[in-house]
Biopython code that builds the backbone (N, CA, C, O; Angstrom):
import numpy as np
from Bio.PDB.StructureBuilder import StructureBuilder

atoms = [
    (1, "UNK", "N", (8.331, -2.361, 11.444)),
    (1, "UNK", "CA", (7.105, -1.782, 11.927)),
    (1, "UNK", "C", (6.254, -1.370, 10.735)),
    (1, "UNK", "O", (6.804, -1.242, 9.641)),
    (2, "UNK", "N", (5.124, -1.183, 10.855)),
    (2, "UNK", "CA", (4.095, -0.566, 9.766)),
    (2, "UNK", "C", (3.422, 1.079, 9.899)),
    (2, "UNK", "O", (3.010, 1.779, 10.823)),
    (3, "UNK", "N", (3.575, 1.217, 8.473)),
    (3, "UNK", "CA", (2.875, 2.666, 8.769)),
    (3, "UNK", "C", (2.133, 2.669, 7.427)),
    (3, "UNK", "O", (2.461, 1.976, 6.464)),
    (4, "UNK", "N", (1.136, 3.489, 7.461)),
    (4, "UNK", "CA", (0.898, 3.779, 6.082)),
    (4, "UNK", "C", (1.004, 4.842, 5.345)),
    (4, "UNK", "O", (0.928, 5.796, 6.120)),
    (5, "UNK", "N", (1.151, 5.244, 4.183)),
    (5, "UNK", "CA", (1.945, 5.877, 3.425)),
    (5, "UNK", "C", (0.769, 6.149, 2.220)),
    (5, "UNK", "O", (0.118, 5.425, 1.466)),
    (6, "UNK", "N", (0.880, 7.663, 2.484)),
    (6, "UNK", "CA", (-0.328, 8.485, 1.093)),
    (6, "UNK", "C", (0.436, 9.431, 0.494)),
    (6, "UNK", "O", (1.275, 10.244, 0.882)),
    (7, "UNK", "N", (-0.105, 9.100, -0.655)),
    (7, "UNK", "CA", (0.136, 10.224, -1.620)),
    (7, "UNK", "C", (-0.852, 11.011, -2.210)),
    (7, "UNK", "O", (-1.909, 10.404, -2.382)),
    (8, "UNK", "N", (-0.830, 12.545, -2.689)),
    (8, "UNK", "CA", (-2.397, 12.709, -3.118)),
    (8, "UNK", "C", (-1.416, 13.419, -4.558)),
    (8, "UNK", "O", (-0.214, 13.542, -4.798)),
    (9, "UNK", "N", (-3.037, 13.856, -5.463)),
    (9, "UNK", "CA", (-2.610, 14.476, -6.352)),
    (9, "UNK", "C", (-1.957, 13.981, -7.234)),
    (9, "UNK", "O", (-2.176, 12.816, -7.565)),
    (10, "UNK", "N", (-0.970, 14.749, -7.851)),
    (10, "UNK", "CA", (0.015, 14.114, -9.027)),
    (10, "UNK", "C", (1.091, 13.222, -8.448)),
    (10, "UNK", "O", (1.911, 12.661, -9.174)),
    (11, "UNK", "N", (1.078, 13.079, -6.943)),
    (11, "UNK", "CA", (2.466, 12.325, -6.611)),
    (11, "UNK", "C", (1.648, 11.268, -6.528)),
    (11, "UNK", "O", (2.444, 10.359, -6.289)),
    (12, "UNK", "N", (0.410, 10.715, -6.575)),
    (12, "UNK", "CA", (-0.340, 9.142, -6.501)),
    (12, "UNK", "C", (0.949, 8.241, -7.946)),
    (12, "UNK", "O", (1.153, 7.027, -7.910)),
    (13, "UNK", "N", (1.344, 8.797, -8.596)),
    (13, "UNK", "CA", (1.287, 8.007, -9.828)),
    (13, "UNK", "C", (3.260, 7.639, -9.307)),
    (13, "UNK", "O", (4.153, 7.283, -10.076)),
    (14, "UNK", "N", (3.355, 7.874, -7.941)),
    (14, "UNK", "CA", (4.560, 7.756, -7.365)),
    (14, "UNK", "C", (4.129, 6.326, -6.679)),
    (14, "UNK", "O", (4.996, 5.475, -6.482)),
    (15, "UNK", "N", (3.039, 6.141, -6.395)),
    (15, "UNK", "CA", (2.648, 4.543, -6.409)),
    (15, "UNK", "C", (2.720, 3.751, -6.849)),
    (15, "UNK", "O", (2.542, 3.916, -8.056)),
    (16, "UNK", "N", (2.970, 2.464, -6.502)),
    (16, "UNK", "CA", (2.681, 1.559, -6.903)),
    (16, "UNK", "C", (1.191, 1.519, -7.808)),
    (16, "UNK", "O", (0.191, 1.877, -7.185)),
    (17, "UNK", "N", (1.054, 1.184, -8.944)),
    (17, "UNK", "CA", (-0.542, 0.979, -9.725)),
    (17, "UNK", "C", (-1.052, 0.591, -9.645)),
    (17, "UNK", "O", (-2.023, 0.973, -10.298)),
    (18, "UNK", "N", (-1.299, -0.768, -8.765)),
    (18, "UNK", "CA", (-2.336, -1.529, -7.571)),
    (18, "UNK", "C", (-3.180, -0.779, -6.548)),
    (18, "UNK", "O", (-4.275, -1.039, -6.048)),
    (19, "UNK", "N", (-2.029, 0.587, -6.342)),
    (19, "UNK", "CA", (-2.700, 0.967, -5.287)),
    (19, "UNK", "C", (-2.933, 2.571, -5.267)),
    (19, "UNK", "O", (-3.198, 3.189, -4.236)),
    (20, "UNK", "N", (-2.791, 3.185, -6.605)),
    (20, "UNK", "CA", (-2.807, 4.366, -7.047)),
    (20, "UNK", "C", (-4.592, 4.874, -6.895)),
    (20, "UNK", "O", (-4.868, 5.949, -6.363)),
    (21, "UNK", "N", (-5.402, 4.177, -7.299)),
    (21, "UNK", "CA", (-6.484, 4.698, -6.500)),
    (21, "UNK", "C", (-6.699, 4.986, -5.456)),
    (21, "UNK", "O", (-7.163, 6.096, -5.196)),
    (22, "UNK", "N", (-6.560, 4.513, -4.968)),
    (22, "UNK", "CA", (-6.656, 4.538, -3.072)),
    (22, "UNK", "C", (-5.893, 5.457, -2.581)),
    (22, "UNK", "O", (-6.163, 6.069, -1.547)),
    (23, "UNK", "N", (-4.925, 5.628, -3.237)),
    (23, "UNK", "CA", (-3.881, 6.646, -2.490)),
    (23, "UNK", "C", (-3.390, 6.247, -1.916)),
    (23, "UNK", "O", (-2.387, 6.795, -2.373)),
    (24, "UNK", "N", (-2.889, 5.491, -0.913)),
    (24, "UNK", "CA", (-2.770, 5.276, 0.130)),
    (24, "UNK", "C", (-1.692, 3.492, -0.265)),
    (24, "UNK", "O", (-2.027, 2.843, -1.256)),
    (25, "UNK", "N", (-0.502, 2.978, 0.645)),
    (25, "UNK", "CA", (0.064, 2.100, 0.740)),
    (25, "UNK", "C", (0.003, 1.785, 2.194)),
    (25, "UNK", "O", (-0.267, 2.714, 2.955)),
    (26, "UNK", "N", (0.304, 0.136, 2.866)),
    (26, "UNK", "CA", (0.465, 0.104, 3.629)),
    (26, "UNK", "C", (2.471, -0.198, 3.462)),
    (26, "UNK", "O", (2.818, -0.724, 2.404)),
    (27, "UNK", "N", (3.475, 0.114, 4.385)),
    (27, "UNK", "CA", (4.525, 0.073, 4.165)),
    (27, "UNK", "C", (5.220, -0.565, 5.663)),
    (27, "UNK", "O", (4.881, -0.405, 6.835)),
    (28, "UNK", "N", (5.883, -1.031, 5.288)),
    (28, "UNK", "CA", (7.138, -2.068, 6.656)),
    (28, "UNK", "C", (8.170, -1.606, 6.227)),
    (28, "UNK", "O", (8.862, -1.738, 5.218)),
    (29, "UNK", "N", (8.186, -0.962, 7.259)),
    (29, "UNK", "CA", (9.823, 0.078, 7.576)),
    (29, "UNK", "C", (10.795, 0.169, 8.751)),
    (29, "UNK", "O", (10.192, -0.093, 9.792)),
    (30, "UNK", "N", (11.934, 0.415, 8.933)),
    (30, "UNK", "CA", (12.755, -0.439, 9.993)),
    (30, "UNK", "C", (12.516, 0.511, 11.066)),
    (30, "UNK", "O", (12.027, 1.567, 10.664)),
    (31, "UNK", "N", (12.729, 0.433, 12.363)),
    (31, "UNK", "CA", (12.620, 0.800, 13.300)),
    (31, "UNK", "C", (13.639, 1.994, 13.148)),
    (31, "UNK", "O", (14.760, 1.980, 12.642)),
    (32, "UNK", "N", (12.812, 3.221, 13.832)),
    (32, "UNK", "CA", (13.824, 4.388, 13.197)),
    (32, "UNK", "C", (13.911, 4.975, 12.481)),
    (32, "UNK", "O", (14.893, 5.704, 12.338)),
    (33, "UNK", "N", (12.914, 4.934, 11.683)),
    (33, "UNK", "CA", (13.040, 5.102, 9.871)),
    (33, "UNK", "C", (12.512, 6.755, 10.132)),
    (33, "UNK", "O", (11.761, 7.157, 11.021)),
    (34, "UNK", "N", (13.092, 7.440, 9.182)),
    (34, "UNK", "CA", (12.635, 8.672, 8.975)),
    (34, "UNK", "C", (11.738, 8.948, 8.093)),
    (34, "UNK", "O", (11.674, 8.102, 7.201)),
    (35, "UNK", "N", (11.012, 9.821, 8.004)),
    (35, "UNK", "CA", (9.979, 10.385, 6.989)),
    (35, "UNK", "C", (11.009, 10.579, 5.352)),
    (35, "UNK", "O", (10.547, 10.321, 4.240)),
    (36, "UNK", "N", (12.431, 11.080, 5.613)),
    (36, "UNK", "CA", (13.134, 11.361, 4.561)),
    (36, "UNK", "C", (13.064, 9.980, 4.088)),
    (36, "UNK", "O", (12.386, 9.765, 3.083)),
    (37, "UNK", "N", (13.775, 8.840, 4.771)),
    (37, "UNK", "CA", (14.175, 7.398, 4.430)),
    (37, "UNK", "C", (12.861, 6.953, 3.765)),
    (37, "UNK", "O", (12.787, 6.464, 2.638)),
    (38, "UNK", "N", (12.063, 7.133, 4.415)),
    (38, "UNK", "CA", (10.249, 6.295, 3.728)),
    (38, "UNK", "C", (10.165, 6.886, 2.621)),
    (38, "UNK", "O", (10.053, 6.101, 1.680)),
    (39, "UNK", "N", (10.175, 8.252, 2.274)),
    (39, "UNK", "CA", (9.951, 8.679, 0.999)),
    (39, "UNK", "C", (11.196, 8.832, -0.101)),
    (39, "UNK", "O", (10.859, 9.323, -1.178)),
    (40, "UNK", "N", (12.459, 8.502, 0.038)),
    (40, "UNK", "CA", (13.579, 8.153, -0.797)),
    (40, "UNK", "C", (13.372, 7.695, -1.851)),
    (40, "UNK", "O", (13.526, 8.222, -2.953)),
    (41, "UNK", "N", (12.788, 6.073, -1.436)),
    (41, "UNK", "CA", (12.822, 5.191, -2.441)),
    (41, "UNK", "C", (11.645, 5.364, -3.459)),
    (41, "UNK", "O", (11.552, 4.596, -4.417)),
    (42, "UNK", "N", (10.745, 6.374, -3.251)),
    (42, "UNK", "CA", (9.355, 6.408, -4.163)),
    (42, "UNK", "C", (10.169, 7.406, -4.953)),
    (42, "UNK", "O", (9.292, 7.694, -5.768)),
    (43, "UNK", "N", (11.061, 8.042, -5.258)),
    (43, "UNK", "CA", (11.829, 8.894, -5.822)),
    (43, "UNK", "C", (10.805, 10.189, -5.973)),
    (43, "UNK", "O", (10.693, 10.515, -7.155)),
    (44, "UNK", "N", (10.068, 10.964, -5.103)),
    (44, "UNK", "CA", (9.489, 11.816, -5.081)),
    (44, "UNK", "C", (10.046, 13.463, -5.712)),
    (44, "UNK", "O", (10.866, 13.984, -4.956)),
    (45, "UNK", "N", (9.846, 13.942, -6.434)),
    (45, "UNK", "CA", (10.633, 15.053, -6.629)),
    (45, "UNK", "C", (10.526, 15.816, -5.800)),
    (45, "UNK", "O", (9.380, 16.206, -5.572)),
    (46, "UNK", "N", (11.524, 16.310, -5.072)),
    (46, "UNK", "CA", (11.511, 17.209, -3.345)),
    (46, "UNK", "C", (10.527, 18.722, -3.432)),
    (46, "UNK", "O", (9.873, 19.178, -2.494)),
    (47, "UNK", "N", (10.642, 19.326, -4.839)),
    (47, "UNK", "CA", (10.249, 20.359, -4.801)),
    (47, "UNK", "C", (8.315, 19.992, -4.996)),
    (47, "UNK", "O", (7.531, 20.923, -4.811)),
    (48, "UNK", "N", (7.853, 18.756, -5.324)),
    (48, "UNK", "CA", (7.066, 18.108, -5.080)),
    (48, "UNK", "C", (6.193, 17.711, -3.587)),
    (48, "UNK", "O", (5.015, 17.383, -3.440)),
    (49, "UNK", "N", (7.212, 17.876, -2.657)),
    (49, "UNK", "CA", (7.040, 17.534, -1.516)),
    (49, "UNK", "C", (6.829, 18.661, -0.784)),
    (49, "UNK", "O", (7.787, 19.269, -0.307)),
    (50, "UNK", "N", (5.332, 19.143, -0.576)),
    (50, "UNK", "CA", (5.221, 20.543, -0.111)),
    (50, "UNK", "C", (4.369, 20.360, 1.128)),
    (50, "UNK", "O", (4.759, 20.971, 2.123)),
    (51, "UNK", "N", (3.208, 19.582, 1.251)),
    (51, "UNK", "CA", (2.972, 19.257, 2.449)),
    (51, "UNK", "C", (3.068, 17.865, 3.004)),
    (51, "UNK", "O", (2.714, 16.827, 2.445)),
    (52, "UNK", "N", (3.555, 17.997, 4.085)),
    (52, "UNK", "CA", (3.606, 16.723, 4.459)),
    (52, "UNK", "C", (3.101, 16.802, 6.461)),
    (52, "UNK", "O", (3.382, 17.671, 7.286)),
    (53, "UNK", "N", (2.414, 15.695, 6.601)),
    (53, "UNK", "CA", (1.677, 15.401, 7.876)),
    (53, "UNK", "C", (1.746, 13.888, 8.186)),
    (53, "UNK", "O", (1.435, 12.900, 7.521)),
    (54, "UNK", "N", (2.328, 14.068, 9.582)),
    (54, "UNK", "CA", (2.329, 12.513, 10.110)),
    (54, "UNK", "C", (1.432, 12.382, 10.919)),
    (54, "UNK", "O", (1.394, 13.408, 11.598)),
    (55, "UNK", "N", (0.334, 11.356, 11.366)),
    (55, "UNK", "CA", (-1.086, 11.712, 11.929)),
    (55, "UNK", "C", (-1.784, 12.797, 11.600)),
    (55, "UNK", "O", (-2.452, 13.329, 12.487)),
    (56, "UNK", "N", (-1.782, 13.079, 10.926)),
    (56, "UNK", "CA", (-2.640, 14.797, 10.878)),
    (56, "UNK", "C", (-2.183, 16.067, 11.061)),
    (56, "UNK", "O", (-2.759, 17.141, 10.887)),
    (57, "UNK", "N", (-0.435, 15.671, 11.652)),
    (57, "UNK", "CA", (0.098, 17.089, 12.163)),
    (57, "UNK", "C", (1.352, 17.653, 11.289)),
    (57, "UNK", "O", (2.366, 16.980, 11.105)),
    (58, "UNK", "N", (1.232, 18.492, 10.959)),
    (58, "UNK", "CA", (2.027, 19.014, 9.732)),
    (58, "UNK", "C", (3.606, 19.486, 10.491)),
    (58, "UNK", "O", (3.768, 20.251, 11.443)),
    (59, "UNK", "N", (4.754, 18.661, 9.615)),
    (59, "UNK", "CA", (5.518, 18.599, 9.799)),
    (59, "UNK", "C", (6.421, 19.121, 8.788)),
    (59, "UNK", "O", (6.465, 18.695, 7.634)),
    (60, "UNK", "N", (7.378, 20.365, 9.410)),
    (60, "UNK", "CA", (7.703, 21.355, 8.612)),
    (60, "UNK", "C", (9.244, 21.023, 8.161)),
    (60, "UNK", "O", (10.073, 20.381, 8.807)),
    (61, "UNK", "N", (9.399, 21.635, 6.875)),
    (61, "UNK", "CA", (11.094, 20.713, 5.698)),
    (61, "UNK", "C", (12.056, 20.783, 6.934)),
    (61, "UNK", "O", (12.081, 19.718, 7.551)),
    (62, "UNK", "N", (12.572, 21.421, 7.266)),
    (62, "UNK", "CA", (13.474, 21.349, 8.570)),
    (62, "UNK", "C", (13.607, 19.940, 9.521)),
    (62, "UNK", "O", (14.591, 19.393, 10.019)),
    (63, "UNK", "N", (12.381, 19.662, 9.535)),
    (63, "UNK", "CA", (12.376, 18.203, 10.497)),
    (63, "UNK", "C", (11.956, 16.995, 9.970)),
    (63, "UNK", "O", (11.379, 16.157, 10.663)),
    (64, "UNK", "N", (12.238, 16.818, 8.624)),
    (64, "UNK", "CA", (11.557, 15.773, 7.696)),
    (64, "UNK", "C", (13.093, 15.125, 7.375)),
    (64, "UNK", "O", (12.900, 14.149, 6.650)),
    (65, "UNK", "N", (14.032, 15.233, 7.544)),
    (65, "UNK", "CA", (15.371, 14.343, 8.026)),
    (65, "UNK", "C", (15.221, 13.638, 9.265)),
    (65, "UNK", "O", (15.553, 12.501, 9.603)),
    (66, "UNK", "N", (14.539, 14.744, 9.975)),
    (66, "UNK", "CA", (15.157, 13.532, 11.272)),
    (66, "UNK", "C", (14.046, 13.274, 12.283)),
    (66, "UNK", "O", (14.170, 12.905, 13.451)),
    (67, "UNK", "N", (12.638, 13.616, 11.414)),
    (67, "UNK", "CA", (11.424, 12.801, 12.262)),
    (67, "UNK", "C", (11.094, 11.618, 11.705)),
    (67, "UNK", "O", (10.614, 11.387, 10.595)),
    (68, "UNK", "N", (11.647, 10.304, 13.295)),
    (68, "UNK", "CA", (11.313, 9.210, 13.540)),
    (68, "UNK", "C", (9.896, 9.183, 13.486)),
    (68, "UNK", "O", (9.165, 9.902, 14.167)),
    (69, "UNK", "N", (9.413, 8.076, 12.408)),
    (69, "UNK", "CA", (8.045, 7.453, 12.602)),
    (69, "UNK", "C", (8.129, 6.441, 13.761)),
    (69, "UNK", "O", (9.138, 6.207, 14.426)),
    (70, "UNK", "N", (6.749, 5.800, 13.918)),
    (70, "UNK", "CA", (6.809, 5.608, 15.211)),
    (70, "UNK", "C", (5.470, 4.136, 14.086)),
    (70, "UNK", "O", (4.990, 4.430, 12.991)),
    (71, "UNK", "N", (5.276, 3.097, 14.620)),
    (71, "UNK", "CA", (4.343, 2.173, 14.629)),
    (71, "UNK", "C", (2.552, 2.201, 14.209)),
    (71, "UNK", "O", (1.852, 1.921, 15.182)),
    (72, "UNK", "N", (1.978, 2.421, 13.249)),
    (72, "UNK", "CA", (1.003, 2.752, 13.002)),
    (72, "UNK", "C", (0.708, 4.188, 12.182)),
    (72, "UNK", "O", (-0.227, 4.416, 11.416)),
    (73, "UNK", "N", (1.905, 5.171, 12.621)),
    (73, "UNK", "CA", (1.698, 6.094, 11.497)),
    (73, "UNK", "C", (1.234, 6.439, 10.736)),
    (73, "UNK", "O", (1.691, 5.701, 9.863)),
    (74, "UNK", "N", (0.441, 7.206, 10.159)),
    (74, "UNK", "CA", (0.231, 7.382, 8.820)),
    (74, "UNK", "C", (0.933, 8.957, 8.129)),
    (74, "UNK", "O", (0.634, 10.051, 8.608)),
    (75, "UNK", "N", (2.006, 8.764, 6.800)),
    (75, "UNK", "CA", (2.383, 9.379, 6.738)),
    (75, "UNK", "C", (1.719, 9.977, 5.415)),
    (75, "UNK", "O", (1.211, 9.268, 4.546)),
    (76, "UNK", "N", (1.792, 11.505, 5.365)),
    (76, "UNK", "CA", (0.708, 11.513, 3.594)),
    (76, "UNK", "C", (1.428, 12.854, 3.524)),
    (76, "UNK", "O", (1.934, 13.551, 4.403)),
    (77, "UNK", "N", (1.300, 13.017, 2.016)),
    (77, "UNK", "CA", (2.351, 14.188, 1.350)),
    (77, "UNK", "C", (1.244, 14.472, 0.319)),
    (77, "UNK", "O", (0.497, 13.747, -0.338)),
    (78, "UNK", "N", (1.407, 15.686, 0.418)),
    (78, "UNK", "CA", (0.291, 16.646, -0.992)),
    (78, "UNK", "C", (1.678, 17.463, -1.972)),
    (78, "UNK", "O", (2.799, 17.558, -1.473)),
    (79, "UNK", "N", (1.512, 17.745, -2.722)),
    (79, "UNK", "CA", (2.144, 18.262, -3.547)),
    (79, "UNK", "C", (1.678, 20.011, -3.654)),
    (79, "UNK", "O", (0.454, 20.141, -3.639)),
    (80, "UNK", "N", (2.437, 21.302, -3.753)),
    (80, "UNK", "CA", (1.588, 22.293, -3.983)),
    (80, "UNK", "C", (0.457, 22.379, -4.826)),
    (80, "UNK", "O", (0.327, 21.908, -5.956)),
    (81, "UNK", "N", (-0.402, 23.075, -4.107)),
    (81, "UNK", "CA", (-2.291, 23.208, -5.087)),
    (81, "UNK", "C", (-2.307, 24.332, -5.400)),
    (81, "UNK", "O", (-1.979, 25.105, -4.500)),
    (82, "UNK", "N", (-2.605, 24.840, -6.500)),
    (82, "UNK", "CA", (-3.026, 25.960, -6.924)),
    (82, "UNK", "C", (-4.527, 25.821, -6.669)),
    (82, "UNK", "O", (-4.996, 24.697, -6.489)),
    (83, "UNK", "N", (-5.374, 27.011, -6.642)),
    (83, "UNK", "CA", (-6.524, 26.652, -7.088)),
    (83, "UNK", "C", (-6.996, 27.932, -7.264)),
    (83, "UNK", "O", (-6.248, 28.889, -7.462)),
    (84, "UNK", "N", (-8.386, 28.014, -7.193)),
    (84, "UNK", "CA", (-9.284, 28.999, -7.122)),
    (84, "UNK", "C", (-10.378, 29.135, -7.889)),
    (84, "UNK", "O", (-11.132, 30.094, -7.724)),
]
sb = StructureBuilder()
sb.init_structure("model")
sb.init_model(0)
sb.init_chain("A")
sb.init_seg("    ")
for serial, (resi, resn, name, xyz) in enumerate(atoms, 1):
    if name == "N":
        sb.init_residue(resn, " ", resi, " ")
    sb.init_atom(name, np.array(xyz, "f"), 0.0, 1.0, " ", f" {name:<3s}", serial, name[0])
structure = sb.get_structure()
């Protein structure tokens, strides 16, 4: 199935470099696949992984093992922001 797959911030350079502008990958992932499984292989550093939203809806560390993506997805991860 397909979903697409963002990164913002300092985790872009967790991209592929084709597609590090954009942010954004499109990805084919097996039926079932978890948000943990999709982001494994980009070797993301976990403490890196601070927000994360599938469609738009923020999905909290507790359920990022075992929330099934689903066909069209879009999954996107921010890293903590400082700002001000």
């Amino acid at each position: 199935m397909k979903i697409t797959f963002k990164l913002y911030a300092s985790l872009t350079e967790h991209l592929p470099a084709p597609v590090r502008t954009s942010n954004q990958l499109p990805l084919e992932v097996a039926e079932g696949s978890t948000i943990a499984q999709v982001i494994e292989p980009f070797g993301l550093p976990e403490k890196l992984v601070h927000l994360v939203l599938v469609n738009g809806v923020y999905v909290e560390p507790g359920q990022r093992l075992t929330r099934v993506l689903n066909e069209g997805d879009v999954l996107a991860i921010w890293p903590p922001i400082a700002g001000g």
